[in-house]
LOLUMNU-105399 format. One record per residue: x, y, z of N, C-alpha, C in turn; residue number from 0; residue in one letter. Coordinates in Angstrom, 2 decimals, decimal comma. Each point is the difference from the previous one (the first is absolute). Layout:
REM residues N
<n.px:X n.py:Y n.pz:Z ca.px:X ca.py:Y ca.pz:Z c.px:X c.py:Y c.pz:Z num:NUM residuo:A>
...
This chain:
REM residues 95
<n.px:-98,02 n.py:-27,70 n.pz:-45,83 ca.px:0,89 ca.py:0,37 ca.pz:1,08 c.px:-0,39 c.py:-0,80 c.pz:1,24 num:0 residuo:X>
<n.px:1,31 n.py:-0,39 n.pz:1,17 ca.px:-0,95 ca.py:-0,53 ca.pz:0,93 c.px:0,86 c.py:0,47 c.pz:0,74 num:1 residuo:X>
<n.px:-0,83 n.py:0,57 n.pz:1,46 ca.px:0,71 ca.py:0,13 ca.pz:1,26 c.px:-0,26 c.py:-0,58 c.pz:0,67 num:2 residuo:X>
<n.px:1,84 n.py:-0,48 n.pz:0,85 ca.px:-0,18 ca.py:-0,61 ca.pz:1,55 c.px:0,03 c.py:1,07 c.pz:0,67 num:3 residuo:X>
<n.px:-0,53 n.py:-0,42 n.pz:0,90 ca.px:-0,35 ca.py:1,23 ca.pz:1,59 c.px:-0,48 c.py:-0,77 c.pz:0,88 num:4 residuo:X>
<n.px:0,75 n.py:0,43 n.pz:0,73 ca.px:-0,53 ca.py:-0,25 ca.pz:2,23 c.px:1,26 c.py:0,14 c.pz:0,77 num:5 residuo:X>
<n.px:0,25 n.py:-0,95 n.pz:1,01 ca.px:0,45 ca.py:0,50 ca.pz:0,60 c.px:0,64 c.py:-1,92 c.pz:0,97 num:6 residuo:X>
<n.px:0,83 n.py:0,60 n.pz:0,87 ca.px:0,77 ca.py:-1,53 ca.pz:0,80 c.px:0,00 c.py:0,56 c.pz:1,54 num:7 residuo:X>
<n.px:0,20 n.py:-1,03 n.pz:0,91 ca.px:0,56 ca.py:0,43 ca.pz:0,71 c.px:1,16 c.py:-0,54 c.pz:0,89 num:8 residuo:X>
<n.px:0,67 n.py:0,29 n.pz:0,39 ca.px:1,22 ca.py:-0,29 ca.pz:1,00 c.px:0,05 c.py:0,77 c.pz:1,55 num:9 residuo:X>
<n.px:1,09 n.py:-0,90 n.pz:0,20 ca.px:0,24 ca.py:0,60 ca.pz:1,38 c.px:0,42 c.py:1,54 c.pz:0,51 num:10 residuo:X>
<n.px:-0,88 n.py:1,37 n.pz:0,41 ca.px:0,69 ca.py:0,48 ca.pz:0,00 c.px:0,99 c.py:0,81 c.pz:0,04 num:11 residuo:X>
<n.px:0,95 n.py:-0,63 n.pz:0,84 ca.px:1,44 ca.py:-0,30 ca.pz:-0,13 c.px:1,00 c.py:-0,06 c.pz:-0,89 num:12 residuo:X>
<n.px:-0,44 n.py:-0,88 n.pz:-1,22 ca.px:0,65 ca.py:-0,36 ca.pz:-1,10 c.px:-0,69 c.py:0,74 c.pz:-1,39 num:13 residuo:X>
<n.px:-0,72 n.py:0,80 n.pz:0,62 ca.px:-0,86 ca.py:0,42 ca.pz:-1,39 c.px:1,36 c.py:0,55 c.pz:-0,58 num:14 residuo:X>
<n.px:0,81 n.py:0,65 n.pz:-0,18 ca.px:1,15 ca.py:1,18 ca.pz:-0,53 c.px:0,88 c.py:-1,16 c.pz:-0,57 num:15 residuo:X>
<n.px:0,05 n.py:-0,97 n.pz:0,85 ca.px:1,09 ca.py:-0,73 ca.pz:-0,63 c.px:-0,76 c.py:-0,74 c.pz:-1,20 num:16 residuo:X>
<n.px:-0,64 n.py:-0,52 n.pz:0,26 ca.px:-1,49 ca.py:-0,59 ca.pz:-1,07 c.px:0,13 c.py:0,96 c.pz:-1,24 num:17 residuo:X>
<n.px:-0,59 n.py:1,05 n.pz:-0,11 ca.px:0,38 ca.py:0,95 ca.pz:-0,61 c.px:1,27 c.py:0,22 c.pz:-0,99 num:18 residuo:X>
<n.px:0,89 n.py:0,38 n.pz:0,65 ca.px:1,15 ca.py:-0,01 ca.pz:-0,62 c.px:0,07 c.py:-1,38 c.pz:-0,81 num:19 residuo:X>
<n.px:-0,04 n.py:-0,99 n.pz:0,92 ca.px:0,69 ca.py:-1,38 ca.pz:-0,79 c.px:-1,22 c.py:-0,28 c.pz:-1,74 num:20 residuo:X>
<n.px:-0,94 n.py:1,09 n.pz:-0,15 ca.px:-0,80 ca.py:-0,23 ca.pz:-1,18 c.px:0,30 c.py:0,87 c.pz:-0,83 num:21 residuo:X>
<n.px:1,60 n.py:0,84 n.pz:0,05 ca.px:0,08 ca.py:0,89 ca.pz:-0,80 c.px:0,82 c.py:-0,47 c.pz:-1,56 num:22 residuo:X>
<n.px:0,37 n.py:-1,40 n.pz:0,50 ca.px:0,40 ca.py:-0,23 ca.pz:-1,08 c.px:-1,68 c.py:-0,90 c.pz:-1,22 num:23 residuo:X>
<n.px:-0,16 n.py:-0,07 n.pz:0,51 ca.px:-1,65 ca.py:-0,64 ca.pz:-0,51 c.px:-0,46 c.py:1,18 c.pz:-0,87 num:24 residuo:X>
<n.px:-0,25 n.py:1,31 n.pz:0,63 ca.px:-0,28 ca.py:0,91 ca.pz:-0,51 c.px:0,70 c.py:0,88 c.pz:-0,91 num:25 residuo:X>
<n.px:1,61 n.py:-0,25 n.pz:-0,36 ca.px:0,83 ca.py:-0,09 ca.pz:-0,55 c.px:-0,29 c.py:-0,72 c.pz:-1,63 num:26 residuo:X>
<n.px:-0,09 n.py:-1,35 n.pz:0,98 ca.px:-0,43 ca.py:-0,70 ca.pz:-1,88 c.px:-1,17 c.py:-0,10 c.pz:-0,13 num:27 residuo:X>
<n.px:-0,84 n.py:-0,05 n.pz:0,62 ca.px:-1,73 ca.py:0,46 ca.pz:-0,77 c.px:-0,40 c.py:1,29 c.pz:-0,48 num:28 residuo:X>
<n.px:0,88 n.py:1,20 n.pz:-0,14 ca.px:0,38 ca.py:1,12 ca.pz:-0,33 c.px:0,18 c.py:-0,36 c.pz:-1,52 num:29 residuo:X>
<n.px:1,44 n.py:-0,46 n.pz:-0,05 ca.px:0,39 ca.py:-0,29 ca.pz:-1,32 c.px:-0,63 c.py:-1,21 c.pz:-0,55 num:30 residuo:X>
<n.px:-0,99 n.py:-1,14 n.pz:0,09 ca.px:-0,38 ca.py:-0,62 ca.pz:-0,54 c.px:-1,01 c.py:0,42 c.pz:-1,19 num:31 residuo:X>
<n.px:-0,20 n.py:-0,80 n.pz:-0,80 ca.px:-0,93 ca.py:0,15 ca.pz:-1,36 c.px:-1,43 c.py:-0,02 c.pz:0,53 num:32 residuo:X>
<n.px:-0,45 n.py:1,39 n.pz:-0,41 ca.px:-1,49 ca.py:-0,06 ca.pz:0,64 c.px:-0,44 c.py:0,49 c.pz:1,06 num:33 residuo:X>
<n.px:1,05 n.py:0,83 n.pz:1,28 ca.px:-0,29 ca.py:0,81 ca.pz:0,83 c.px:-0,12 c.py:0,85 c.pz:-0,21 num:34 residuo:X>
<n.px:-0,78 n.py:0,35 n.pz:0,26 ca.px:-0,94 ca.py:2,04 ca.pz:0,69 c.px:0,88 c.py:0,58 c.pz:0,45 num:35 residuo:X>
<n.px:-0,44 n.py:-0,95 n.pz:1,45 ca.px:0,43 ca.py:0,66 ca.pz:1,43 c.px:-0,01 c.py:-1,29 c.pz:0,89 num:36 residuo:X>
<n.px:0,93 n.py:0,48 n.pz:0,95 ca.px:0,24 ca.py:-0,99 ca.pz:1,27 c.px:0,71 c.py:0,56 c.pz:0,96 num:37 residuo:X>
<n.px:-0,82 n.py:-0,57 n.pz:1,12 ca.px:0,10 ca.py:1,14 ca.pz:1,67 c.px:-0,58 c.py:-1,19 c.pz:1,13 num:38 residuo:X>
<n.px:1,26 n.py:0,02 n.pz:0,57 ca.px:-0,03 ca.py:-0,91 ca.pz:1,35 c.px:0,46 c.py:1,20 c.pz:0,87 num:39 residuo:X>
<n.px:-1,12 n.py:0,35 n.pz:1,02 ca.px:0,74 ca.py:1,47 ca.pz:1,05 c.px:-0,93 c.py:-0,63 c.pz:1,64 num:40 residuo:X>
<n.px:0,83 n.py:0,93 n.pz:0,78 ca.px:-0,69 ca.py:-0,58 ca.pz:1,26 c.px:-1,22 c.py:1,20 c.pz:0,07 num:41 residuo:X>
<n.px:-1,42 n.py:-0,67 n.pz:0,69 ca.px:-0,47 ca.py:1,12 ca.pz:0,48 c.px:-0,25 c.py:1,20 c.pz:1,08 num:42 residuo:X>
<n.px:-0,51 n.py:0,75 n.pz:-0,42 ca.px:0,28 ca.py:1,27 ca.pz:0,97 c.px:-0,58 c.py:-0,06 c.pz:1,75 num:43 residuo:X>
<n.px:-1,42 n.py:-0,86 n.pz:-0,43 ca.px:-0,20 ca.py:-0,21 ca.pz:1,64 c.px:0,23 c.py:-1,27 c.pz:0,78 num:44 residuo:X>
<n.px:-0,22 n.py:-1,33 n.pz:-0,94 ca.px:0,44 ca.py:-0,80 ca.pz:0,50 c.px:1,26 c.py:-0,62 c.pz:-0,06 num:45 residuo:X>
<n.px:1,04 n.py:-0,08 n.pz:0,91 ca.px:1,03 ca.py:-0,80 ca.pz:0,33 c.px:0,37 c.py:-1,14 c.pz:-0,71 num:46 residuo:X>
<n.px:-0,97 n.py:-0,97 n.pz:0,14 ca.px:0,06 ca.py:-1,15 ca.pz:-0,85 c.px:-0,33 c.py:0,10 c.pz:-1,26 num:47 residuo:X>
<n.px:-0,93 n.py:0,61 n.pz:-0,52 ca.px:-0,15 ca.py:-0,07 ca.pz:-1,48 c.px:1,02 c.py:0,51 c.pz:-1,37 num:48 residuo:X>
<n.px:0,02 n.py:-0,60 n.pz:-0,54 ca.px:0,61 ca.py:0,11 ca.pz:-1,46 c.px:-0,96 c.py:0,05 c.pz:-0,98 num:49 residuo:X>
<n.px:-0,11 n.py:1,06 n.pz:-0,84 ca.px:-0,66 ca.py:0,59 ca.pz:-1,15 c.px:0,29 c.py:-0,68 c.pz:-1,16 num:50 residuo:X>
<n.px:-0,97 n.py:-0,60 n.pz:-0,92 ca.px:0,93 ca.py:-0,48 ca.pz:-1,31 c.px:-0,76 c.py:0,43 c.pz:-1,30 num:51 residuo:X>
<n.px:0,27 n.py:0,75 n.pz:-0,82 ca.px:-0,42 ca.py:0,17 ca.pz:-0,65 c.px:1,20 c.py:0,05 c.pz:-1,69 num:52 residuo:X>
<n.px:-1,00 n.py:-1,06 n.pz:-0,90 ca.px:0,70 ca.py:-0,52 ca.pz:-1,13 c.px:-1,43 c.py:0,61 c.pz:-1,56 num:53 residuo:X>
<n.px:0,98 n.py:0,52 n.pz:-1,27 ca.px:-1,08 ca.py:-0,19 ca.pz:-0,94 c.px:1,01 c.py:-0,44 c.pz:-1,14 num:54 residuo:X>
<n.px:-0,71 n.py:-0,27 n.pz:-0,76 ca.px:0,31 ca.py:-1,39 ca.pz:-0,86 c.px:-1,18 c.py:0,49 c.pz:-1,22 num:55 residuo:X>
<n.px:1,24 n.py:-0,30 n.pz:-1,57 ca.px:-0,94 ca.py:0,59 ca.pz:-1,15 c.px:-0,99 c.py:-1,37 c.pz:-0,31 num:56 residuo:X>
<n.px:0,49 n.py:-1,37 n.pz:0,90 ca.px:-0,59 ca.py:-1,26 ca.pz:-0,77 c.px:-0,26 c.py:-0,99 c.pz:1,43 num:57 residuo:X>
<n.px:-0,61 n.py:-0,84 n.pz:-0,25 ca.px:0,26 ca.py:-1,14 ca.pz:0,94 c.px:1,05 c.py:-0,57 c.pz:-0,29 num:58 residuo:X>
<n.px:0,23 n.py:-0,50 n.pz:-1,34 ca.px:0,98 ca.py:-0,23 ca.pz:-0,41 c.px:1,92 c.py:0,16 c.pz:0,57 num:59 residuo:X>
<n.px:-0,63 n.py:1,38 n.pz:-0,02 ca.px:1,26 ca.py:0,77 ca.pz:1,02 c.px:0,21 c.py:-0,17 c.pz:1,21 num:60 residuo:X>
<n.px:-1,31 n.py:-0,34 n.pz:0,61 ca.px:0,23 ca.py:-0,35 ca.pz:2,02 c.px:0,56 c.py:-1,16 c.pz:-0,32 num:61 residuo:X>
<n.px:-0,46 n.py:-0,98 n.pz:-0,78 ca.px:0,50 ca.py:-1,51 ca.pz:-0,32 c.px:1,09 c.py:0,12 c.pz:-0,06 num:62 residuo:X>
<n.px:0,76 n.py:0,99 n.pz:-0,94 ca.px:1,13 ca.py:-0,80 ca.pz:-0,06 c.px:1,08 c.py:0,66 c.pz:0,89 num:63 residuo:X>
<n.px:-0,21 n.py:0,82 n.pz:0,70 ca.px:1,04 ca.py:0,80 ca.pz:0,91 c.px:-0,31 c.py:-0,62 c.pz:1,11 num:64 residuo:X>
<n.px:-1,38 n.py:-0,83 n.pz:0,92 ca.px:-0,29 ca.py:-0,40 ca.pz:1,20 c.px:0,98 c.py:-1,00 c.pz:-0,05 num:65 residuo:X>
<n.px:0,08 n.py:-0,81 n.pz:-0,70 ca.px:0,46 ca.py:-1,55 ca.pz:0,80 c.px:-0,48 c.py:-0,96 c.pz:1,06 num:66 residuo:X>
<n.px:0,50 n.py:-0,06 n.pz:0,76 ca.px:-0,54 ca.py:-1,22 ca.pz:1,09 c.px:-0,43 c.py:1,62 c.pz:1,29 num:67 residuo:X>
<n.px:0,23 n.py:0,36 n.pz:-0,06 ca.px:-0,43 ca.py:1,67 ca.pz:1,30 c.px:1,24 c.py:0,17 c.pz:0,99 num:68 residuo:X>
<n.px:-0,12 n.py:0,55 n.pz:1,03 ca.px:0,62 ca.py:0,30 ca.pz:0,87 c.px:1,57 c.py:-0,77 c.pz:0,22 num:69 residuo:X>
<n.px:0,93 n.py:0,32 n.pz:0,08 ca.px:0,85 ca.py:-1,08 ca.pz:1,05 c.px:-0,05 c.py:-0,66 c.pz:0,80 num:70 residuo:X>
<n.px:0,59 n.py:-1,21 n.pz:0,56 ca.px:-0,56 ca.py:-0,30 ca.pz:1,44 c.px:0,64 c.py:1,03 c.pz:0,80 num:71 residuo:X>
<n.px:0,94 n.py:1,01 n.pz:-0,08 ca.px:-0,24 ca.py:0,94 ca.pz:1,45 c.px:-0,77 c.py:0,91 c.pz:0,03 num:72 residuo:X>
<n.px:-0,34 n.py:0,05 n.pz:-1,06 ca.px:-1,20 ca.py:0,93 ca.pz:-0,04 c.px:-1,57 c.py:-0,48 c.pz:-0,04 num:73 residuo:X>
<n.px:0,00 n.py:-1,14 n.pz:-0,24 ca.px:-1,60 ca.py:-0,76 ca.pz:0,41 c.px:0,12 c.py:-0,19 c.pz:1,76 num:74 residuo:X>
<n.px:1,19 n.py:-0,30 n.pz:0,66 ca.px:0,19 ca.py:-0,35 ca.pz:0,76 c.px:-0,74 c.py:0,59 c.pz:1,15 num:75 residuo:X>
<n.px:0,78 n.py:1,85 n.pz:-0,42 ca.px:-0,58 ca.py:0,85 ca.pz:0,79 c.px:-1,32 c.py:0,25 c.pz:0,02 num:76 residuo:X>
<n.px:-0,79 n.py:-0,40 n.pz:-0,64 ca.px:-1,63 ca.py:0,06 ca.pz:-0,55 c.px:-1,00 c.py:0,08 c.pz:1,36 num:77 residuo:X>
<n.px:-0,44 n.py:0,86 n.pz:0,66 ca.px:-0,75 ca.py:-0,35 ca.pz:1,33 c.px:-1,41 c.py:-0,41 c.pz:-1,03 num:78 residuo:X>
<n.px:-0,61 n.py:0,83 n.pz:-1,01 ca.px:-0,92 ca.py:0,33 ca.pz:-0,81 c.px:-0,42 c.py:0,67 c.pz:-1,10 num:79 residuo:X>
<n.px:-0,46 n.py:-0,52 n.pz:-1,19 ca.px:0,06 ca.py:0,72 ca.pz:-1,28 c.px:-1,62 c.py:-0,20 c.pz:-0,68 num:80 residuo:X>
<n.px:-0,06 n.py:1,25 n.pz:-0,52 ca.px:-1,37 ca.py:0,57 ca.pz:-0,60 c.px:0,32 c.py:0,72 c.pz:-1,36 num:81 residuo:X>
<n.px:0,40 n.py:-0,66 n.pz:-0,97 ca.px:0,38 ca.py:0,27 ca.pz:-1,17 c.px:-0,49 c.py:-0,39 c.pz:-0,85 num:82 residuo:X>
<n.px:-0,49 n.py:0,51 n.pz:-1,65 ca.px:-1,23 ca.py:-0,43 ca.pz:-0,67 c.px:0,83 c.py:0,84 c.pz:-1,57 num:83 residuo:X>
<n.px:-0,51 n.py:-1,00 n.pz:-0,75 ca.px:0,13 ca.py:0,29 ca.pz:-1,49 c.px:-1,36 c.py:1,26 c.pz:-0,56 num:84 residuo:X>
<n.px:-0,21 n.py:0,73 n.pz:-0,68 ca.px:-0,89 ca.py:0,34 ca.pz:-0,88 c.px:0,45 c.py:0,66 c.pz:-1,30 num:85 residuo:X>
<n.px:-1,05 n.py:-0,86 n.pz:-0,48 ca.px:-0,12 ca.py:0,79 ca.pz:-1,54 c.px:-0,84 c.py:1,11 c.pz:-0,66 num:86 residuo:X>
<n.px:1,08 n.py:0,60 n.pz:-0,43 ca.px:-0,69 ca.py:1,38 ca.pz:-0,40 c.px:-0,48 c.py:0,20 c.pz:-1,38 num:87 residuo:X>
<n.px:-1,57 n.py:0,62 n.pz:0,19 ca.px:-0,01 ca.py:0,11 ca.pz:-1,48 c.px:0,07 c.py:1,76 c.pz:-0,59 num:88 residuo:X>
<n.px:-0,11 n.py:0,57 n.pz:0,74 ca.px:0,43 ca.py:1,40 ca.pz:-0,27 c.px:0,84 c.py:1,12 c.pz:0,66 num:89 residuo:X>
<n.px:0,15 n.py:0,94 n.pz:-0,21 ca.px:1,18 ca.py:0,88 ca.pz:0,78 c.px:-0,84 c.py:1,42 c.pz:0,13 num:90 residuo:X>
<n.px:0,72 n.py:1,00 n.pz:0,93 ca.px:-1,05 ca.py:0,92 ca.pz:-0,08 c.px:1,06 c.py:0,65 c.pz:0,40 num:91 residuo:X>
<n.px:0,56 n.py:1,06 n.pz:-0,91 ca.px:1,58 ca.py:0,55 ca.pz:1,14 c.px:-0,82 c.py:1,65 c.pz:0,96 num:92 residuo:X>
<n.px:0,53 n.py:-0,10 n.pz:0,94 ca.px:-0,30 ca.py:0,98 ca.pz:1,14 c.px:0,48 c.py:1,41 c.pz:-0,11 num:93 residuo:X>
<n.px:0,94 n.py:-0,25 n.pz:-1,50 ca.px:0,55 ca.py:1,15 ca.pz:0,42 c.px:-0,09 c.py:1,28 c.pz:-1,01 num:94 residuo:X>
């Protein structure tokens, strides 16, 4: 399994619109071969930040749903990004 997780940031101003404009992203990485889960949300205290959190049954699977990344209007808006791959080797459910 591997998860992406971290986080971006934008102006913000534009965080909502930022937001929204990734709902179609989250749309088809939903239905792609090999998603978990996938969650682009704004966060609760900071303004600018965007939350991202992706899991994936393969690398395989980030491979082939990533592509080249972002749009350019959406790299565009990029003030800063702290986002990281890991691989998991076990699960532990919480619940």
């Amino acid at each position: 399994m591997v998860i992406v997780a971290g986080h971006v940031v934008v102006d913000p101003g534009q965080r909502d619109a930022y937001v929204a404009d990734c709902a179609g992203v989250v749309e088809q990485a939903r239905r792609a071969a090999g998603c978990l889960d996938f969650c682009i949300g704004p966060d609760l205290l900071d303004a600018g930040r965007v939350n991202i959190f992706e899991r994936w049954e393969s690398q395989a699977a980030v491979e082939a749903f990533r592509g080249d990344g972002p749009g350019d209007a959406q790299g565009a808006a990029l003030l800063a990004a702290s986002v990281a791959e890991y691989d998991v080797a076990g699960v532990r459910p919480l619940t």
